[in-house]
Structures are given as structure tokens and as C-alpha cells.
C-alpha positions as a Markdown table, in Angstrom:
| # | Residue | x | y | z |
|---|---|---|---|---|
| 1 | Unk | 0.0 | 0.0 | 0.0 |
| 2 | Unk | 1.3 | 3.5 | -1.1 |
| 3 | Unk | 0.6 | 6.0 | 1.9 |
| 4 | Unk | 0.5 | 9.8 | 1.3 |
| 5 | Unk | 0.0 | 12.5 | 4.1 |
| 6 | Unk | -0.1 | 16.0 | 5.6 |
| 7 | Unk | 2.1 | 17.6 | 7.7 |
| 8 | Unk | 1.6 | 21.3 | 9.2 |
| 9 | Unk | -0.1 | 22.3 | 12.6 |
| 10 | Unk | -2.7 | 22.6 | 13.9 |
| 11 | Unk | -4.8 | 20.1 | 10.8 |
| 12 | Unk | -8.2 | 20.5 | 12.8 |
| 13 | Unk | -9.3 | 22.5 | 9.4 |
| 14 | Unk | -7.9 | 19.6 | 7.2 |
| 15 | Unk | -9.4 | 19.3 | 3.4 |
| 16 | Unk | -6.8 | 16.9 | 2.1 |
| 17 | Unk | -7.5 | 13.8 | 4.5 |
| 18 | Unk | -10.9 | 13.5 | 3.5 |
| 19 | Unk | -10.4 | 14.5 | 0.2 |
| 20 | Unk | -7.8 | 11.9 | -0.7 |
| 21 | Unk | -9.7 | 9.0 | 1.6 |
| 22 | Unk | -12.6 | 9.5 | -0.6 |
| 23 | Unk | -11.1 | 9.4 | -3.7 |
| 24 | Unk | -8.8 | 6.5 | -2.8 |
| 25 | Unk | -12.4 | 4.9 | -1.7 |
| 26 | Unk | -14.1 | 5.6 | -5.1 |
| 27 | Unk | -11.5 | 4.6 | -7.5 |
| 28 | Unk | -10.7 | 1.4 | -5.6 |
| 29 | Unk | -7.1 | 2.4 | -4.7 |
| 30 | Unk | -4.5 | 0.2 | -2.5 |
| 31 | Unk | -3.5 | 4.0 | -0.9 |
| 32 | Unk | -4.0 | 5.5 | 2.5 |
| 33 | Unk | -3.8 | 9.3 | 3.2 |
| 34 | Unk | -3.1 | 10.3 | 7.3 |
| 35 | Unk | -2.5 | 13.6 | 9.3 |
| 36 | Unk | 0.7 | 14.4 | 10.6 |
| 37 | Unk | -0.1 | 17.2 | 12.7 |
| 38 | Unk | 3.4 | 18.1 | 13.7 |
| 39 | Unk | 5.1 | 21.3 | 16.2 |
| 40 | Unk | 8.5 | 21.7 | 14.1 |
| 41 | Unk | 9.5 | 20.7 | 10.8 |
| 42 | Unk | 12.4 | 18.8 | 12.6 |
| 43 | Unk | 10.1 | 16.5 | 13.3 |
| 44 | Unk | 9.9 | 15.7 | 9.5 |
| 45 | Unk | 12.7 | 13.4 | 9.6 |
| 46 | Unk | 10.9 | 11.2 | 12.7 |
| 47 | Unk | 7.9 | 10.8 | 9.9 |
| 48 | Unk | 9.7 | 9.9 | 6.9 |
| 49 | Unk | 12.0 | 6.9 | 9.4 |
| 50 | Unk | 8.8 | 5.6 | 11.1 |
| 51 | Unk | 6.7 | 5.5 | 7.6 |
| 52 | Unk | 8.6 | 3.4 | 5.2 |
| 53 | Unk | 5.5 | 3.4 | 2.8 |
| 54 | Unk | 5.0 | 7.3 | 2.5 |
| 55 | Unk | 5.5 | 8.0 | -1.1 |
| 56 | Unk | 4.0 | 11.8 | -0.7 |
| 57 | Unk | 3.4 | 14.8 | 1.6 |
| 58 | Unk | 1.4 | 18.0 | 1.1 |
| 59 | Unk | 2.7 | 20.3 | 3.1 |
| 60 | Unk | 0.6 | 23.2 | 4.7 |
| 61 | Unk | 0.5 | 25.9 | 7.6 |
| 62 | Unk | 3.0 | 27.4 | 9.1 |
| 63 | Unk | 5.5 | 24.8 | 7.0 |
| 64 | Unk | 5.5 | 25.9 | 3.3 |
| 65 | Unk | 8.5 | 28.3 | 3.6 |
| 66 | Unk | 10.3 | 26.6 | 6.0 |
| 67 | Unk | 10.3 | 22.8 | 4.9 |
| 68 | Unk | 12.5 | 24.3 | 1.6 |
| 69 | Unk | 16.0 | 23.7 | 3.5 |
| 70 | Unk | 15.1 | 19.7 | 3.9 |
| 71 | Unk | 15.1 | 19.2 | 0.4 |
| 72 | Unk | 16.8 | 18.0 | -2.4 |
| 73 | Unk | 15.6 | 19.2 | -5.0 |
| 74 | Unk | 12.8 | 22.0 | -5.7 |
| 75 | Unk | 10.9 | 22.5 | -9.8 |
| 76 | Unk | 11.2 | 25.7 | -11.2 |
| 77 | Unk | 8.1 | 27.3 | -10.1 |
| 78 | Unk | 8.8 | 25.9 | -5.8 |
| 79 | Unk | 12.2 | 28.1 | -6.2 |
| 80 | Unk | 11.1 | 30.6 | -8.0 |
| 81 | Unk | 8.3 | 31.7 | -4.9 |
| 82 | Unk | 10.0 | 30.4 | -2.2 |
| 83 | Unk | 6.8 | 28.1 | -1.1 |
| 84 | Unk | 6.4 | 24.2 | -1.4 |
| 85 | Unk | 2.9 | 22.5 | -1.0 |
| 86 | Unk | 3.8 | 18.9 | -2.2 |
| 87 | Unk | 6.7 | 16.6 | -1.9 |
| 88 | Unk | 7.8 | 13.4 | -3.4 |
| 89 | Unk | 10.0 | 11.4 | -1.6 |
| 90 | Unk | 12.1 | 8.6 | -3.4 |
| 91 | Unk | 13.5 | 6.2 | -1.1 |
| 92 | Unk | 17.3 | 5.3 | -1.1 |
| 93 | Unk | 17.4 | 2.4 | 0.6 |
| 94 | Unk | 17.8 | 3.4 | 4.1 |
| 95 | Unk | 17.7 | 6.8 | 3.2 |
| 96 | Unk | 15.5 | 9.3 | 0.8 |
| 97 | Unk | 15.5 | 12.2 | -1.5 |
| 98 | Unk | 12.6 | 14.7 | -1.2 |
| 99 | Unk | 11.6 | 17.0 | -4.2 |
| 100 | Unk | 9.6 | 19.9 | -3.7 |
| 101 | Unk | 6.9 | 21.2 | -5.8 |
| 102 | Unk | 4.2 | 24.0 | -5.3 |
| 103 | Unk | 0.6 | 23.4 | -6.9 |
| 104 | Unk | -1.0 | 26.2 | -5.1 |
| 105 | Unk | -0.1 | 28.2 | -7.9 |
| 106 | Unk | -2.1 | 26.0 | -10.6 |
| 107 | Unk | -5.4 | 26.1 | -8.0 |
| 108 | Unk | -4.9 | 29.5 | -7.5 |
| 109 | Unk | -4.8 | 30.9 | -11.1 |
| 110 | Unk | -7.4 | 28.5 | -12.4 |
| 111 | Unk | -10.0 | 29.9 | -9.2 |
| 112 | Unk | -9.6 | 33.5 | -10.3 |
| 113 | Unk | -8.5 | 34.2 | -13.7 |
| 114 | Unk | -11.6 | 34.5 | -15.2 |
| 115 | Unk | -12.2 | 37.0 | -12.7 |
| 116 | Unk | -9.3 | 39.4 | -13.1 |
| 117 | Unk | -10.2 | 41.1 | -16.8 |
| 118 | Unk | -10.9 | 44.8 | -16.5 |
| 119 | Unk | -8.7 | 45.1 | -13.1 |
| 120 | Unk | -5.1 | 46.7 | -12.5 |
| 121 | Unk | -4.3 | 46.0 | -9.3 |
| 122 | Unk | -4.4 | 43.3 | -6.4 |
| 123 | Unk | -4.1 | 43.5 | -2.8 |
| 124 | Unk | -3.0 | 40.3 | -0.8 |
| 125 | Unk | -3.4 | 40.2 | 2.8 |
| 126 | Unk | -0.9 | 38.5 | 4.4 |
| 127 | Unk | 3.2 | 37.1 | 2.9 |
| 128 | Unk | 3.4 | 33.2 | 3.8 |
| 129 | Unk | 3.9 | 30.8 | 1.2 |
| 130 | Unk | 0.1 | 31.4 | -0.3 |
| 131 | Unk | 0.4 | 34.9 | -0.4 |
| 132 | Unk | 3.6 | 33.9 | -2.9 |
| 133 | Unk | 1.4 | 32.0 | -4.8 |
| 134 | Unk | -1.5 | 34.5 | -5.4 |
| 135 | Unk | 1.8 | 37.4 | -5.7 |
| 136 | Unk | 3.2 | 34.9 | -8.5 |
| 137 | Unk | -0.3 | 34.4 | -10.5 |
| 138 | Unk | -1.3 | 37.5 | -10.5 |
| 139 | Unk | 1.5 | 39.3 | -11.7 |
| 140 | Unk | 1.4 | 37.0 | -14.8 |
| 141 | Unk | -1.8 | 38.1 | -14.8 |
| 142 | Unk | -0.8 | 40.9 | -15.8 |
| 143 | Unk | -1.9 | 42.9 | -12.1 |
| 144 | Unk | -0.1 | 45.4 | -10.1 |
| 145 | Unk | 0.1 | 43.4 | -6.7 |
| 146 | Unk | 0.9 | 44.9 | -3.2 |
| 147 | Unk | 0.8 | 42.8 | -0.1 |
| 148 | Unk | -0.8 | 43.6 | 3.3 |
| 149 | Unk | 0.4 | 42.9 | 6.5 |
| 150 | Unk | 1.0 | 43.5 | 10.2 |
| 151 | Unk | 4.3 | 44.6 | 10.4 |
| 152 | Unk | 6.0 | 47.7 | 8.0 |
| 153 | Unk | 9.0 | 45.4 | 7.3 |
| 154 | Unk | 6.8 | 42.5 | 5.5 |
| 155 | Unk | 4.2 | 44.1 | 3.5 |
| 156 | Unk | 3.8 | 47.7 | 1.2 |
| 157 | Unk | 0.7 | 48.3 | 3.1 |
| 158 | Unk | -0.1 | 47.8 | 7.1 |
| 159 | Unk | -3.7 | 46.9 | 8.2 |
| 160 | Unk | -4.0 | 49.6 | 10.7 |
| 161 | Unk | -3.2 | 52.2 | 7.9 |
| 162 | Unk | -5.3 | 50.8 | 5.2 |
| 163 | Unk | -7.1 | 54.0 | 3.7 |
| 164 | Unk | -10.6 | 54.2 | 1.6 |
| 165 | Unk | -8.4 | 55.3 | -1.8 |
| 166 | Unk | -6.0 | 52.2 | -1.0 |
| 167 | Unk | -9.3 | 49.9 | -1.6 |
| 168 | Unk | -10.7 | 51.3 | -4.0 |
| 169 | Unk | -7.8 | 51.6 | -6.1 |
| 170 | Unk | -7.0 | 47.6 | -5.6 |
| 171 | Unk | -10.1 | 46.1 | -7.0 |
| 172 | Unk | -9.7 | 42.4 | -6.6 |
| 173 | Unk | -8.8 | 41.5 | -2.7 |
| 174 | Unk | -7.1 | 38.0 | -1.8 |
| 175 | Unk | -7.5 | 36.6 | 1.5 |
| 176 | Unk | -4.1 | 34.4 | 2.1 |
| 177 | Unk | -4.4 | 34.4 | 6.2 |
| 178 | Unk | -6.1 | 31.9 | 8.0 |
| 179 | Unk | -8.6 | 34.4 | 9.7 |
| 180 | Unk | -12.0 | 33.0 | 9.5 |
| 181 | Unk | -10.7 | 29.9 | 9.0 |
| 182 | Unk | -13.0 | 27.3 | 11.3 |
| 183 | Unk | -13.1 | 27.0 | 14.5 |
| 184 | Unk | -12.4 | 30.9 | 14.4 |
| 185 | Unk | -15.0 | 32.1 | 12.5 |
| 186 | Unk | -16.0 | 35.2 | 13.5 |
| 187 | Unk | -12.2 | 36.0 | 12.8 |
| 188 | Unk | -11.4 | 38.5 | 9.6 |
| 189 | Unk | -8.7 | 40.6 | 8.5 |
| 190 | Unk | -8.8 | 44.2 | 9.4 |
| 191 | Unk | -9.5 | 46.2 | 5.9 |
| 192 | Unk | -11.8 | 49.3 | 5.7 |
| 193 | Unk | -14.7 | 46.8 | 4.1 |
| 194 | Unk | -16.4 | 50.1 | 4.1 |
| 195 | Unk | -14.9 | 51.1 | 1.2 |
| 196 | Unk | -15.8 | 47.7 | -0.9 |
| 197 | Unk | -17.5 | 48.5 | -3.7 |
| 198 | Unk | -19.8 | 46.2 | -6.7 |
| 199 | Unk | -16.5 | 46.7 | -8.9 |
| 200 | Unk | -14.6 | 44.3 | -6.2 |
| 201 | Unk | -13.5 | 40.6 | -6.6 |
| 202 | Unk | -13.0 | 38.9 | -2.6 |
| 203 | Unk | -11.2 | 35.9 | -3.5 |
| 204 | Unk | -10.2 | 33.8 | 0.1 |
| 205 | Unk | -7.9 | 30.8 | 0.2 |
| 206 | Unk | -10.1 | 29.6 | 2.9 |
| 207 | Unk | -13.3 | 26.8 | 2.0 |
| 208 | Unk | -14.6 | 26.3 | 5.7 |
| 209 | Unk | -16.6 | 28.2 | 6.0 |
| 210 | Unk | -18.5 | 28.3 | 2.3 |
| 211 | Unk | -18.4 | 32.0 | 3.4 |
| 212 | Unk | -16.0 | 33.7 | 5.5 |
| 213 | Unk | -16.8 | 36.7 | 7.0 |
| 214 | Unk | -14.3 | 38.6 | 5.0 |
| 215 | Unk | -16.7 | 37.0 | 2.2 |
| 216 | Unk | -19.8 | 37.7 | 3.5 |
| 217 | Unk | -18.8 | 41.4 | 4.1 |
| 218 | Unk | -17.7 | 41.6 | 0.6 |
| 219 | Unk | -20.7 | 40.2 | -0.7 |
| 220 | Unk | -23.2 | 42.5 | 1.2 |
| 221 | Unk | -21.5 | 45.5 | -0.7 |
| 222 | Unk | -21.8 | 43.9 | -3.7 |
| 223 | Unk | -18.6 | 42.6 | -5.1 |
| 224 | Unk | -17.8 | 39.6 | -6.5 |
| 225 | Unk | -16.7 | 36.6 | -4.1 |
| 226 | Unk | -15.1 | 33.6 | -4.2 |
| 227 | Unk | -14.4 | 30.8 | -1.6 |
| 228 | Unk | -10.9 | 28.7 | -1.7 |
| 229 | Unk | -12.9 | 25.2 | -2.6 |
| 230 | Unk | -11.9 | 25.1 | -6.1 |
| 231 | Unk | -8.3 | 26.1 | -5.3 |
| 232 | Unk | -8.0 | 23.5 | -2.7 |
| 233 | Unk | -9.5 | 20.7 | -4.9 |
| 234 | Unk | -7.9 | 21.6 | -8.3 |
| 235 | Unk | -4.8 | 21.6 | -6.2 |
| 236 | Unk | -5.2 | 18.7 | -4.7 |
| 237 | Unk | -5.8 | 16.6 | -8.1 |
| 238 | Unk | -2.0 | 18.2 | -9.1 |
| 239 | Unk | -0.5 | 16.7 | -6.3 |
| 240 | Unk | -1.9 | 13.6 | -7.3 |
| 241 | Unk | -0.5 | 13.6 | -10.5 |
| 242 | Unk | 2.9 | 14.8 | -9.1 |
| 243 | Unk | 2.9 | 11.9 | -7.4 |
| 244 | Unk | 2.0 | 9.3 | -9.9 |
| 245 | Unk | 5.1 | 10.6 | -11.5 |
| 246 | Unk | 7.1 | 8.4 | -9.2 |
């Protein structure tokens, strides 16, 4: 049996166990998907001994950046943004060699390109590895891109200084934080939603809740929103092939 996991922390909000057991389930596969809910990404090494049969990882939360010096090798896109979601692992006999990959940026661009015609510029709220994602897609989009965050030295914009004219010149808004994210679901970033017009698009990584309440504020002014449901699954079904690569 091939077995394929998750590692990040906390996995209470996990999509990709049940997403993978079903699939295994309705395709009649010989695989086995697990949570490795884990408190440092030392603890990788612990997994990959104690697991002989794990073939693949995603990786998610708070990991994505900092699993990059454990590998071996990275694709093109992984190095490019600094952020890995998926890993293949080769075994060496005793030993293994673990290549990263990132297929957030596939999910990402097929969620919201048909969204972005007609718009100039983006902001993304928060830097971790999906911020770099979204940054990545939407600049080949062909979008002016600033990111938000809480701390001057991270982001072009702080949350505390977000002004009216700064959301209504950045007409498509991307929610890469896990604020909302369940359990916490009265949680949302701090933006002036105020200032949200019918001209917006409200796209938010997040998928549980269907609707965030950076979504539902979004949606009472009118603007376009979209959940991170197809991102996650579209994702998901790259991995998959990644791994079937091996």
C-alpha cells in the first residue's frame, strides 16, 4: 500500500484527508492518506523513518517556507516563490531524497483568472507561502500586486493604515491568512470593508466556512466573491499527479 500524508499544525481545518480517503475509496485504490499534525518541521525526519511506505506529503500551515532547506531538489516554479505544498520522496534504501513542488499556484490561477479582466491592481493580505502563490499568478496576470500585513518590514501596506483610496484603487482583494478559518469564525482581517464596492472581486484561500466573514462582508457591498474550494480541490488533483510521476 502506497501512503501519502499531511504535515503542518494545527490540521483541525484539514481538506486533504478527506479528500484523498474518498477518492482512494471511489477509484478502488491500494493507498492510505493520514494527518501528521506536527510542532516543528524537525520532526519531518521522525515521519519519513517511522513510515517506510509514504511516497508523498502536502505540506501546509505554518511549514511551506520553512520545509525548503530539507530538500533536495525544488521544480522551477517551488524556487522561483519560495513556497512548497507537495513533496515526493524517493526512497534510497535506508535513506530518501525529497523534491519539492508548489501546486497552489495552478489552484490558485485556475480559481480567479476569469475574474481578473478589466482590473489593474491586487491587494493580498498576508506574505506566507500562499500569499507567494497568489503574488506569482497575479503578476502573470498581468496585475499590479501589493501585499498587506501587520508589520511595516513584510508588507507595502499595514492593516492599521489601510485608507478608503487604497481599496478602492486595488479592486480584486485576496485573503491568504487563516482568519476565518473554522473553528475561528468570527475572525477576519482588518481592511476598511467600508470602502468595498460592486466593482470588487473577494477571492479567500479559505473553504470552511462556504463563506468567510471577510466574504460575507464583501458580498453585502456587492462585489464579487469567491471561496478557496476550487483552489484547494484543483490543487489537490496536481498533487496527485505529481505523485504518480514516481
Amino acid at each position: 500500500m502506497r501512503k501519502f500524508g499531511l504535515i503542518g499544525f494545527p490540521l483541525s481545518h484539514s481538506f486533504s484527508q478527506k479528500y484523498f480517503t474518498e477518492k482512494f475509496q471511489n477509484e478502488g485504490l491500494d493507498a492510505e492518506y493520514c494527518n501528521f499534525p506536527i510542532e516543528s518541521i524537525d520532526q519531518l525526519e521522525d515521519i519519513l523513518r517511522s513510515e517506510p511506505d509514504l511516497v508523498g506529503l502536502n505540506v501546509t500551515i505554518p511549514y511551506k517556507t520553512a520545509i525548503i532547506p530539507m530538500l533536495n531538489e525544488l521544480t522551477n516554479c517551488a524556487a522561483s516563490i519560495q513556497s512548497v505544498n507537495t513533496i515526493s520522496i524517493q526512497r534510497i534504501g535506508n535513506s530518501w531524497s525529497l523534491k519539492g513542488s508548489n501546486t497552489d499556484v495552478i489552484g490558485c490561477k485556475e480559481s480567479i483568472e476569469a475574474h481578473v479582466n478589466g482590473h489593474d491592481k491586487a491587494l493580498i493580505l498576508g506574505t506566507g507561502g500562499a500569499a507567494k502563490a497568489a503574488f506569482h499568478i497575479l503578476e502573470q496576470l498581468g496585475l499590479e500586486c501589493n501585499f498587506v500585513s501587520r508589520s511595516v518590514d513584510e508588507g507595502d501596506f499595514v492593516y492599521d493604515e489601510l485608507t478608503p483610496e487604497d481599496i478602492w484603487e486595488h479592486t480584486i482583494i485576496i485573503n491568504c491568512t487563516p482568519l476565518g478559518m473554522y473553528p475561528n469564525v468570527d475572525a477576519a482581517p482588518n481592511i476598511p470593508y467600508e470602502s468595498i464596492t460592486p466593482e470588487h472581486v473577494l477571492f479567500d484561500m479559505i473553504y470552511n466556512p462556504a463563506e468567510t466573514v471577510f466574504l460575507e462582508n464583501g458580498r453585502k457591498r456587492g462585489a464579487t466573491t469567491i471561496n478557496g474550494l476550487q483552489m484547494l480541490e484543483r490543487q489537490a488533483e496536481e498533487s496527485w499527479e505529481i505523485w504518480n510521476e514516481l
